[in-house]
C-alpha positions in Angstrom: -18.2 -42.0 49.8 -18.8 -38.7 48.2 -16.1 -37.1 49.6 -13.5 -39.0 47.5 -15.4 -38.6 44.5 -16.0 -34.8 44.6 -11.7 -35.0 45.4 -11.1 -36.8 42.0 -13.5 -34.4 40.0 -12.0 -31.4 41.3 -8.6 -32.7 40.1 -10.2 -33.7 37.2 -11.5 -29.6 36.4 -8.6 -28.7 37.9 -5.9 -30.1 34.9 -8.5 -29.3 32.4 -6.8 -25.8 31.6 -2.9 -27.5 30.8 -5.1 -30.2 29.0 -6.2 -27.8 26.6 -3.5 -25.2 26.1 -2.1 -24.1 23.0 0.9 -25.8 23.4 -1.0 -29.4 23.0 -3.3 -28.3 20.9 -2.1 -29.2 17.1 -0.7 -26.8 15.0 -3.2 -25.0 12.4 -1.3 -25.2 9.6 -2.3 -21.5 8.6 -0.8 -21.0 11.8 2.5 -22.2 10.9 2.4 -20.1 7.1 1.7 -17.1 9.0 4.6 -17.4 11.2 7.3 -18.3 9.0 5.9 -16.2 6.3 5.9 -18.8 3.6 3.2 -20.3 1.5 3.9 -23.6 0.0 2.1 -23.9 -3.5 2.1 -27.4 -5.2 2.2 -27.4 -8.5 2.9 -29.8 -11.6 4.2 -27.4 -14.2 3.0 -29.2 -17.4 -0.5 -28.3 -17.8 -0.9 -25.0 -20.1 -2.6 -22.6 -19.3 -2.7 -23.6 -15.2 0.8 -23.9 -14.5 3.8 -24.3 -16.6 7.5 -24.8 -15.9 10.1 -23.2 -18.3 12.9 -25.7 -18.5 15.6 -23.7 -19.0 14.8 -21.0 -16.2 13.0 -23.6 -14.0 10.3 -20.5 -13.7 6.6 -21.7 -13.1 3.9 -19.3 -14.8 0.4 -20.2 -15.5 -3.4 -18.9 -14.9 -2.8 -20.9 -11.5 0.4 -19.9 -10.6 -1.1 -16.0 -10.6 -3.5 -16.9 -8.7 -1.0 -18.6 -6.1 0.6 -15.1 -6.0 -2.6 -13.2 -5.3 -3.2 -16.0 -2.4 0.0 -15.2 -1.0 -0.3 -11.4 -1.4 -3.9 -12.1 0.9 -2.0 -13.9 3.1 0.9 -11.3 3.5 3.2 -14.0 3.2 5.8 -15.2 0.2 5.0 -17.9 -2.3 7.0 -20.7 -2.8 6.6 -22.8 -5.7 7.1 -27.3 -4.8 7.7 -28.8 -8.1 5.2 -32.2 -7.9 4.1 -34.9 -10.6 0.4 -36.4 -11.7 1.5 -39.7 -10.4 3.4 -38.4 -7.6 0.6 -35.4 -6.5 -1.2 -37.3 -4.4 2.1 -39.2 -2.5 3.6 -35.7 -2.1 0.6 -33.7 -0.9 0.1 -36.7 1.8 3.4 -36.2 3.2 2.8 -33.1 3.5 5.2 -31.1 1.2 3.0 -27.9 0.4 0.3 -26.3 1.6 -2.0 -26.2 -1.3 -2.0 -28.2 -4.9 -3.0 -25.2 -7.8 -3.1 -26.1 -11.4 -5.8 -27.2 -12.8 -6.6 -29.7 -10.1 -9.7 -31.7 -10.6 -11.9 -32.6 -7.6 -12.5 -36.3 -7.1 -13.8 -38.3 -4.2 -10.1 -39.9 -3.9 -8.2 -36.5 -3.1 -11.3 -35.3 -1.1 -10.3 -38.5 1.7 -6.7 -37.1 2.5 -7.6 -33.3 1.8 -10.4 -30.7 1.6 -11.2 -28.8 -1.8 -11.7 -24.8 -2.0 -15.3 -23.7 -3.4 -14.7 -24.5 -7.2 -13.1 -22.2 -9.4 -13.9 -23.9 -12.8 -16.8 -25.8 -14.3 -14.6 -28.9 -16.4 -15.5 -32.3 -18.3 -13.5 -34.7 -20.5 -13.6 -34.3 -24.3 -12.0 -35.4 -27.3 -8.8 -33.0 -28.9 -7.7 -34.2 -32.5 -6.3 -33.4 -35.3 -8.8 -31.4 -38.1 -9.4 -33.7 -40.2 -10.2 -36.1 -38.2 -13.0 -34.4 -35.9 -16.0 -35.7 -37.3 -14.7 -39.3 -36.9 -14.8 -39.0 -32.8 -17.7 -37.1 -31.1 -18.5 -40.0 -29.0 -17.4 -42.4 -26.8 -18.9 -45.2 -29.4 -17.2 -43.6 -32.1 -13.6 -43.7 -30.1 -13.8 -46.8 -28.7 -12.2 -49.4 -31.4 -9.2 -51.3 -32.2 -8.3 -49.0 -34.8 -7.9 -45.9 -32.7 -5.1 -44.6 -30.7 -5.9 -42.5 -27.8 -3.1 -41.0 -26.1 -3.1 -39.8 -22.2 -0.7 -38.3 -19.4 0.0 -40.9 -16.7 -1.1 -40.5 -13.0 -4.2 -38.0 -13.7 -7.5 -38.1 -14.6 -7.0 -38.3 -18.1 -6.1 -42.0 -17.7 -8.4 -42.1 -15.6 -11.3 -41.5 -17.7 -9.6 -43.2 -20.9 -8.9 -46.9 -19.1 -12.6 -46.2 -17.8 -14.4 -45.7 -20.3 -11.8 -47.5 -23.3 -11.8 -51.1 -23.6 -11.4 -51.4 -26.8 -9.2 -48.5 -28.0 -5.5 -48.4 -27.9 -3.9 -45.9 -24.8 -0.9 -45.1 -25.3 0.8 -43.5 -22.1 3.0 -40.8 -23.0 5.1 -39.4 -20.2 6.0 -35.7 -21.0 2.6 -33.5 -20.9 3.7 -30.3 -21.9 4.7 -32.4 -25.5 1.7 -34.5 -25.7 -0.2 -33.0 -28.1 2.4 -32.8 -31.1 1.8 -36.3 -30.8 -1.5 -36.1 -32.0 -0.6 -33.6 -34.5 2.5 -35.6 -36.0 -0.1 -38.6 -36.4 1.2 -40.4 -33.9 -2.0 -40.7 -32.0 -5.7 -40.2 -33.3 -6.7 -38.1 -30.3 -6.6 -36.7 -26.5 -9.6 -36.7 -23.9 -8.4 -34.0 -21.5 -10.6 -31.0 -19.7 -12.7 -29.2 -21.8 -10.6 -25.9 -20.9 -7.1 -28.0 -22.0 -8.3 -28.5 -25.5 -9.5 -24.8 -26.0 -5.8 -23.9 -25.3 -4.5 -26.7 -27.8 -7.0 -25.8 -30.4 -5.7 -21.9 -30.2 -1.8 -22.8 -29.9 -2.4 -25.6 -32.5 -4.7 -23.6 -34.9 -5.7 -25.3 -38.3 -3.9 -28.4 -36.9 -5.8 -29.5 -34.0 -9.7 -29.2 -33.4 -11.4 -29.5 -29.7 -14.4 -31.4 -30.3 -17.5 -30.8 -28.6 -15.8 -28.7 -25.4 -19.0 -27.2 -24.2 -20.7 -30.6 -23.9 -17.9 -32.6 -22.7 -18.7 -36.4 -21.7 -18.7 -35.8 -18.0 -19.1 -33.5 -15.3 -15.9 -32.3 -13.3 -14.7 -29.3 -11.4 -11.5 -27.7 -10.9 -10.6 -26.4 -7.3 -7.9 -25.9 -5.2 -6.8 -29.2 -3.1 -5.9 -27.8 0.6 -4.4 -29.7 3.2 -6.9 -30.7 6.4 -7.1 -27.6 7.8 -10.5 -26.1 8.4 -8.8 -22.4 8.8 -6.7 -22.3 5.9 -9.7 -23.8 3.7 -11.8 -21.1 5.4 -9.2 -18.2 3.8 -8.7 -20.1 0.6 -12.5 -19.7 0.2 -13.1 -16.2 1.2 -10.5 -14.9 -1.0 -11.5 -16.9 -3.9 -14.9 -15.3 -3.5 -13.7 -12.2 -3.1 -11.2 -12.6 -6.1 -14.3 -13.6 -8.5 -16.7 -10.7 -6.7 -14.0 -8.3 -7.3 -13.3 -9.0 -11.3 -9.5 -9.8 -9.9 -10.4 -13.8 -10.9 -11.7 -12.2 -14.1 -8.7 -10.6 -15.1 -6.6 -13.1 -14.6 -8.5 -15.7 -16.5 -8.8 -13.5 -19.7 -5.1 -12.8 -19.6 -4.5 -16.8 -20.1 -7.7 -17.8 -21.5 -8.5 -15.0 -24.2 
């Protein structure tokens, strides 16, 4: 009776080898950026300072999209640029279409199921953006929650989010085109914004005397901003060590006082 057995365990060993070849084995996707030199960046292109898309040039610059091209430099690799959507980000990085999603991507529990998150880069948190006048009238929730106020938001993200979470009595207004969003607020057309705390810094600097952040260093909740990688424990790996390296190095530094200064 033995006989047989030791037989089928031999043949057993014996395919072991072909059973775990390369070829079988499935592709690492920093494999496959290695090897056709290419590294595919998603990226919205409406969120100032992270990543912005000039409409006439169809050019993406942004605090981000440097920091895409010193990934790809650390990789030895180009950079290609995926134009994606807030309500379509999540759709396209499941099917695959880029490598990483970069610009101002918040982590939450939903994106960390299909993907995995770099270390963070940015400490973040919702908090109001109005006009001037008006700041005093919304430093809380309490205070922004009623029938008489108009909160606008950016569909797909976590801006609306936050606003249908925490609203129920406040008017949200979705207003499709974020890189126009905030002359809303300052034509009157909406009381306010909740957005990241390091969004309405920006506004407050590109809208000066018009529009006031309020409250940005205590925002109303706690978020991070990382980089969203596709389920790939090697390319996660890299994406880590050279964003430690970039912020050991003062490269991170540089980059952030060249958009956030």
């Amino acid at each position: 009776m033995l006989r047989p057995i030791i037989i089928c365990i031999c043949l057993l060993f014996a395919n072991l080898p072909s059973a775990f070849s390369k070829d079988t084995l499935a592709v690492s996707r920093l494999d496959t950026i290695l090897e056709t030199g290419v590294l595919k960046v998603g990226s919205t292109g409406d969120y100032k300072p992270f990543s912005y898309k000039d409409p006439a040039s169809g050019s993406f610059s942004g605090f981000d999209i440097d920091l895409a091209e010193s990934l790809a430099s650390a990789l030895g690799v180009k950079l290609e640029i995926v134009p994606t959507t807030w309500p379509q980000l999540a759709q396209d990085f499941d099917a695959g279409k880029f490598d990483v999603a970069m610009g101002g991507v918040s982590i939450t529990f939903d994106r960390q199921k299909t993907g995995l998150f770099s270390i963070p880069y940015m400490r973040e948190g919702k908090t109001p953006i109005a006009r001037c006048a008006d700041k005093e009238k919304f430093k809380t929730l309490a205070d922004i929650d009623n029938p008489q106020t108009t909160v606008i938001a950016n569909p797909g993200g976590t801006n609306e989010k936050f606003a249908r979470a925490n609203l129920k009595q406040a008017k949200i207004v979705i207003f499709p085109d974020n890189t126009k969003i905030f002359d809303e607020v300052a034509a009157g057309r909406a009381d306010l914004m909740m957005t990241d705390a390091s969004e309405t810094r920006y506004q407050e600097k590109l809208h000066s005397g018009v529009l006031c952040a309020i409250h940005p260093d205590e925002p109303f909740n706690f978020a991070e901003k990382a980089y969203w990688v596709q389920r790939d424990i090697g390319l996660k790996a890299f994406v880590d060590q050279w964003l430690h390296q970039s912020i050991e190095t003062g490269a991170y530094e540089k980059i952030y006082n060249k958009w956030f200064k």
